[in-house]
C-alpha positions in Angstrom: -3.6 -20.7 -9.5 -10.1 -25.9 -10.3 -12.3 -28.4 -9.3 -15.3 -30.5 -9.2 -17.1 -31.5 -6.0 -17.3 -35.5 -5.5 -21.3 -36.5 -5.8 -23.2 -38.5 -3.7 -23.3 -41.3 -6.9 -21.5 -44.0 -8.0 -21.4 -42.9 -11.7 -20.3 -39.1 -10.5 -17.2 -40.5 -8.4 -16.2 -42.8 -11.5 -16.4 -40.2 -13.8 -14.0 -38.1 -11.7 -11.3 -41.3 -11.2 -11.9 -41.3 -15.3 -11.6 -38.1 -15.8 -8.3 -37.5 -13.7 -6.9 -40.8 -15.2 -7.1 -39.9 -18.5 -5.4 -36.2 -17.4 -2.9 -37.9 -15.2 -4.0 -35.4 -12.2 -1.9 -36.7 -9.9 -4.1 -36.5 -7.0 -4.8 -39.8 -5.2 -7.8 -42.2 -5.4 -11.0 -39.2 -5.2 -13.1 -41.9 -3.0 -16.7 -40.2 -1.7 -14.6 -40.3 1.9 -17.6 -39.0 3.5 -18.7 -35.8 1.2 -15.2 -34.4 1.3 -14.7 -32.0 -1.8 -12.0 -33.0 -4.2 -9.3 -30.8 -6.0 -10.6 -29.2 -9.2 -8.4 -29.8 -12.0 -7.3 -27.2 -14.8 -4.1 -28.2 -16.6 -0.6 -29.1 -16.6 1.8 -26.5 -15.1 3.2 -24.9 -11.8 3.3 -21.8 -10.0 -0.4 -20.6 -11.3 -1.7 -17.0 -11.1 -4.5 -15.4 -12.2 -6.1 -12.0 -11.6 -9.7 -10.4 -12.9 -9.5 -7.8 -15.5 -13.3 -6.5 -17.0 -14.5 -9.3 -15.7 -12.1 -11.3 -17.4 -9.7 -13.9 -16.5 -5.9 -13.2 -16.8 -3.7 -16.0 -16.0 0.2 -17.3 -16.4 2.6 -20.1 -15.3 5.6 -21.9 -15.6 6.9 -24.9 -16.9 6.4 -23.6 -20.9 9.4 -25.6 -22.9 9.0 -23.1 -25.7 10.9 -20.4 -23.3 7.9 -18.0 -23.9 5.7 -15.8 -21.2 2.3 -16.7 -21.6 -1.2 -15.4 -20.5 -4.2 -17.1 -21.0 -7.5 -15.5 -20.5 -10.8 -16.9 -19.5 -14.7 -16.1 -19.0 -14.6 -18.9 -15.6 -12.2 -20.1 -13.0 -13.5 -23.4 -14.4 -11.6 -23.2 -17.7 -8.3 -23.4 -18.6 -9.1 -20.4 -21.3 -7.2 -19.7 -24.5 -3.7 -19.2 -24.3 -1.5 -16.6 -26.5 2.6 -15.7 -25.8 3.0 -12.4 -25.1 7.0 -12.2 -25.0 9.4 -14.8 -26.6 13.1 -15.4 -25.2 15.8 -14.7 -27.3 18.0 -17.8 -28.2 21.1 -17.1 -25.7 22.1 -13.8 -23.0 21.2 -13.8 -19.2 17.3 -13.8 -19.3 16.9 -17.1 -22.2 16.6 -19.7 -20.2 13.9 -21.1 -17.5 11.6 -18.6 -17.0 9.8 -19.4 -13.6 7.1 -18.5 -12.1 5.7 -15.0 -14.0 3.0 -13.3 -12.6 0.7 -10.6 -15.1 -0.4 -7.7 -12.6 -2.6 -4.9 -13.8 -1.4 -1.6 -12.3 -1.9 1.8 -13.4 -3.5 1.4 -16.4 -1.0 -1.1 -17.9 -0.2 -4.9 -17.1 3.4 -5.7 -15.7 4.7 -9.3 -15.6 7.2 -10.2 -12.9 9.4 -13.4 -14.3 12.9 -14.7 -13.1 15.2 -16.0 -15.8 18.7 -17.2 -16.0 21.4 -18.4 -18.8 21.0 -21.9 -18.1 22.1 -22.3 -14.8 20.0 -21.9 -11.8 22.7 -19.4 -9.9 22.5 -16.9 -12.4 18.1 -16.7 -11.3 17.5 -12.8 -11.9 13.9 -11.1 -11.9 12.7 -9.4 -14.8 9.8 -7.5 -15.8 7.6 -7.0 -19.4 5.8 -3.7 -19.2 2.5 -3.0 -21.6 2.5 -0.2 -24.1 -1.4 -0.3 -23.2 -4.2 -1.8 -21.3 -4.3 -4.3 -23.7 -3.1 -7.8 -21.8 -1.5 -9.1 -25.6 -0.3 -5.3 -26.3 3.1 -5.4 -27.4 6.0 -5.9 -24.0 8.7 -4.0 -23.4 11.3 -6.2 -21.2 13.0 -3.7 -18.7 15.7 -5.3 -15.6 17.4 -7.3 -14.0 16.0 -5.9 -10.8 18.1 -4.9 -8.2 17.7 -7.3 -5.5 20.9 -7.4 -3.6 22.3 -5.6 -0.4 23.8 -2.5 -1.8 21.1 -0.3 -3.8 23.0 2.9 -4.1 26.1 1.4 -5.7 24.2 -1.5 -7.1 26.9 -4.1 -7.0 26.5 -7.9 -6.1 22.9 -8.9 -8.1 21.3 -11.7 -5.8 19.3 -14.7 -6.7 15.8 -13.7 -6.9 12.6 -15.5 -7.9 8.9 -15.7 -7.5 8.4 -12.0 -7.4 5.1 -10.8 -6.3 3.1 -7.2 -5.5 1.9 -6.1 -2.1 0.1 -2.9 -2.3 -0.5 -1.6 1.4 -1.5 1.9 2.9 -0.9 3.9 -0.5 2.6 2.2 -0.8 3.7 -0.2 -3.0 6.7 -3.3 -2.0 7.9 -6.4 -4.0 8.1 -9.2 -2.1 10.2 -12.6 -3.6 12.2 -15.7 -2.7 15.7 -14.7 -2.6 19.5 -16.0 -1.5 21.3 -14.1 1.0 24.9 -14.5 -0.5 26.1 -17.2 -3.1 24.6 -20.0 -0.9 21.6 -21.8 -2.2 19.3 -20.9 0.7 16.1 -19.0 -0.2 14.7 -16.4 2.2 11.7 -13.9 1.6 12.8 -10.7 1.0 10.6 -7.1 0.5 11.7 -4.0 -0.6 9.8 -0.6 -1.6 9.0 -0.6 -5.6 8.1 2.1 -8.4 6.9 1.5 -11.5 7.8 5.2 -13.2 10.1 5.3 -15.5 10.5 1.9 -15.2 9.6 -0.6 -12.4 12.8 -0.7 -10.0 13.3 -1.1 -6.4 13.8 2.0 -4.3 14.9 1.0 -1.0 17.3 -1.9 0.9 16.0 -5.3 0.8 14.6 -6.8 4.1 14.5 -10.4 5.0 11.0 -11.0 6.5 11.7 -13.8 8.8 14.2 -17.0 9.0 13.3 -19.9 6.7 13.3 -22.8 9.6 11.7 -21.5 12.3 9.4 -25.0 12.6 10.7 -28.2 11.2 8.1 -28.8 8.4 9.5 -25.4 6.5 13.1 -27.9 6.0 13.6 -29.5 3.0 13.2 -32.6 4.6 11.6 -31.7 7.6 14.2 -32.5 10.1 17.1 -30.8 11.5 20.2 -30.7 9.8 18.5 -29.5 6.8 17.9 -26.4 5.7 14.9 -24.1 5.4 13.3 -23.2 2.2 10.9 -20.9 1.9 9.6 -18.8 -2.2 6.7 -18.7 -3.7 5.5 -15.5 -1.3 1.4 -14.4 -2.5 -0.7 -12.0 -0.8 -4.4 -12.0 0.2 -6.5 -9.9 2.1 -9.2 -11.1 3.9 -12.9 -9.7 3.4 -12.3 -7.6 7.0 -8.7 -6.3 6.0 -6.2 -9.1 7.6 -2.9 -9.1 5.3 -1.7 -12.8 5.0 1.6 -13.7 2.8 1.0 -17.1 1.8 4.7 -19.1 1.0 5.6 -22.5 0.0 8.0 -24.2 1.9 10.4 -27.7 2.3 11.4 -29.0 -1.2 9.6 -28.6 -4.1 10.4 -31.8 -5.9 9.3 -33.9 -2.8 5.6 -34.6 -1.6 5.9 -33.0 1.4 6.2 -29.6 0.0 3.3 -27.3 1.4 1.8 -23.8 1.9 2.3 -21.7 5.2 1.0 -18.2 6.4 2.6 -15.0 7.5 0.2 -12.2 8.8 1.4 -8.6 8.9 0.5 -7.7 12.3 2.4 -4.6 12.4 2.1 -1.0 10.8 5.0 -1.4 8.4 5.6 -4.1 6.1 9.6 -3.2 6.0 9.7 -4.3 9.3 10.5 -8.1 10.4 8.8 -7.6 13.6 5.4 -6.3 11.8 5.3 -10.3 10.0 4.2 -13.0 12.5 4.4 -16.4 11.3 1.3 -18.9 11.9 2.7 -22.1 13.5 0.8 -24.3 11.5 1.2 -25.2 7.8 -2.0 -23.3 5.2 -1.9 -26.4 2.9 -0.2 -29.0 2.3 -0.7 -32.8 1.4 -3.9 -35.1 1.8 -5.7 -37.6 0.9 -6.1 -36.4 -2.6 -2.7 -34.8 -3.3 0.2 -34.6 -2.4 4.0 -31.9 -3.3 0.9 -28.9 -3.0 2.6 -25.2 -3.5 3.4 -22.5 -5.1 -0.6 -20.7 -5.1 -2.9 -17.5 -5.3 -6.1 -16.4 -4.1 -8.6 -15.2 -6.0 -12.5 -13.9 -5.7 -14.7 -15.6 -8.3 -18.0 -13.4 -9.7 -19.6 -15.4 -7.0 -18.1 -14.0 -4.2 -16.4 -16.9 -3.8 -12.5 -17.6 -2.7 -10.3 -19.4 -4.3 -7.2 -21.3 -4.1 -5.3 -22.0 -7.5 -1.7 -23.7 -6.8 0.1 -26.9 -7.8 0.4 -30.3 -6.9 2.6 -33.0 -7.8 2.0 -35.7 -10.2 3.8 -38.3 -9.0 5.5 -38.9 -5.4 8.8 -39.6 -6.9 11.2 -36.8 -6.6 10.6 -34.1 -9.8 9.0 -31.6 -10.8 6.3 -32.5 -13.2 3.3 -31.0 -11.9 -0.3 -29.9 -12.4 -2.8 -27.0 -11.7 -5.8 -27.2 -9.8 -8.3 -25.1 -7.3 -10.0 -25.2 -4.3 -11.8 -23.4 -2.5 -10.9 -20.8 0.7 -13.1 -20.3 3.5 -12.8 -17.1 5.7 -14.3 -17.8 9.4 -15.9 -15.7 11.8 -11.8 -15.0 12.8 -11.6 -13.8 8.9 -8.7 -16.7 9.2 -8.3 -18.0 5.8 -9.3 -22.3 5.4 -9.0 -24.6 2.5 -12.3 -26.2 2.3 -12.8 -29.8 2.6 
């Protein structure tokens, strides 16, 4: 889910307007704009995640045209890594078309990817899983699901959209949290449910919709009423003194004004609404360097050192074509996460 910081010389910020030209970086003129830090760039992609394994690098994405999961693993956060496809989609069926968002997760002793995948049309979004057959990240993957993710998880009828699955492992329990539609409708709420990974991972309890989707004007598509909310991409970080934030993106993603809010779980029990309070202001979203930013994780370099990986846009015309960069995350005396500028 990348950087370099802008120097004091001439020659340094030239090589950085270079350097993104030739990469097509999409972020905006990097001027010196008194010792701000620019974005670090990575690669082309969206929805970036990355984890530490034996002090290695584990990391995956979307936007792969070759309908294959990928995981590329890295010695630095600096890198981009080598990349190797772990699972391949077969040529037609339910899960062989766009494969968003995946996320590689190392949990008891084996790695789980989390993926959604459709036929070919967007409605038909379903979340899947690839389990390990050892702790080897490019072992051989089983695929198990569709997850459950509707409203009735006795009987299991009506399936509901789900994407951008992700893990929240709090107080011995474990919960999936994603980006899901209420009904047929196109209109994404986050949703959590308990989740087991023996004998297979599935979700064990009703889904929960953590909070509405347009509580403030800036989480609308196009930020004014009479639009709707949008909220997906749901990732969790903890800060060094224990405060549980859910980081989501919000608005549209194929417009610049997409961005990154916070939810902080406040209460005792993360199945509970009322435990999630939403911070009023936005996390992230666009400056004078970029601009469409979303869709991010956080991770602790070997330094000690927080990070921000995410996306950004590479153009302000509507669209998705996107790139991967980091920056870093400062945690205050409030333990109140920060992008660093």
């Amino acid at each position: 889910m990348k950087r370099k910081t802008i120097g004091a010389s001439f020659l340094a910020a030239a090589f950085i307007l270079c350097a993104w030209a030739a990469v097509g970086a999409g972020a905006q003129e990097a001027t010196e704009n008194g010792g701000r830090e620019a974005p670090h760039y990575l690669r082309p992609g969206a929805d970036p995640w990355v984890i530490e394994h034996n002090g290695r690098y584990y990391w995956s994405q979307s936007n792969n045209p070759t309908r294959e999961i990928r995981v590329w693993e890295s010695n630095s956060l600096d890198e981009p890594g080598e990349v190797r496809a772990v699972w391949k989609a077969p040529p037609r069926g339910p899960y062989s078309r766009e494969l968003w968002a995946p996320e590689i997760h190392f949990l008891d002793g084996r790695f789980y990817i989390f993926f959604a995948a459709d036929n070919g049309r967007n409605e038909n979004h379903l979340t899947y899983v690839l389990v390990s057959e050892s702790d080897d990240p490019y072992s051989k993957y089983t695929l198990t699901g569709p997850l459950y993710t509707g409203d009735d998880i006795e009987g299991k009828t009506a399936n509901r959209w789900a994407i951008d699955s992700t893990i929240l492992e709090h107080k011995g329990n474990r919960y999936l949290i994603w980006s899901g539609w209420e009904d047929d409708r196109d209109i994404q709420y986050l949703y959590i449910a308990p989740l087991t990974l023996t004998p297979e991972p599935q979700l064990t309890g009703a889904r929960v919709r953590i909070c509405d989707n347009a509580d403030y004007l800036w989480e609308r598509v196009e930020e004014r009423l009479g639009t709707r909310g949008l909220n997906e991409g749901p990732e969790i970080v903890v800060s060094p003194k224990g405060r549980v934030f859910l980081s989501y993106s919000c608005g549209a993603s194929w417009l610049p004004t997409y961005k990154v809010a916070l939810l902080e779980l406040v209460g005792d029990d993360p199945m509970t609404p009322e435990a999630w309070k939403k911070c009023p202001e936005p996390f992230f979203q666009s400056d004078e360097f970029q601009f469409g930013v979303g869709h991010g994780s956080f991770i602790q370099d070997k330094d000690g050192q927080w990070r921000y990986v995410y996306h950004a846009k590479k153009s302000r015309d509507p669209g998705w074509s996107r790139n991967v960069f980091w920056r870093y995350v400062d945690f205050g005396e409030d333990d109140f996460p920060k992008i660093r500028y």
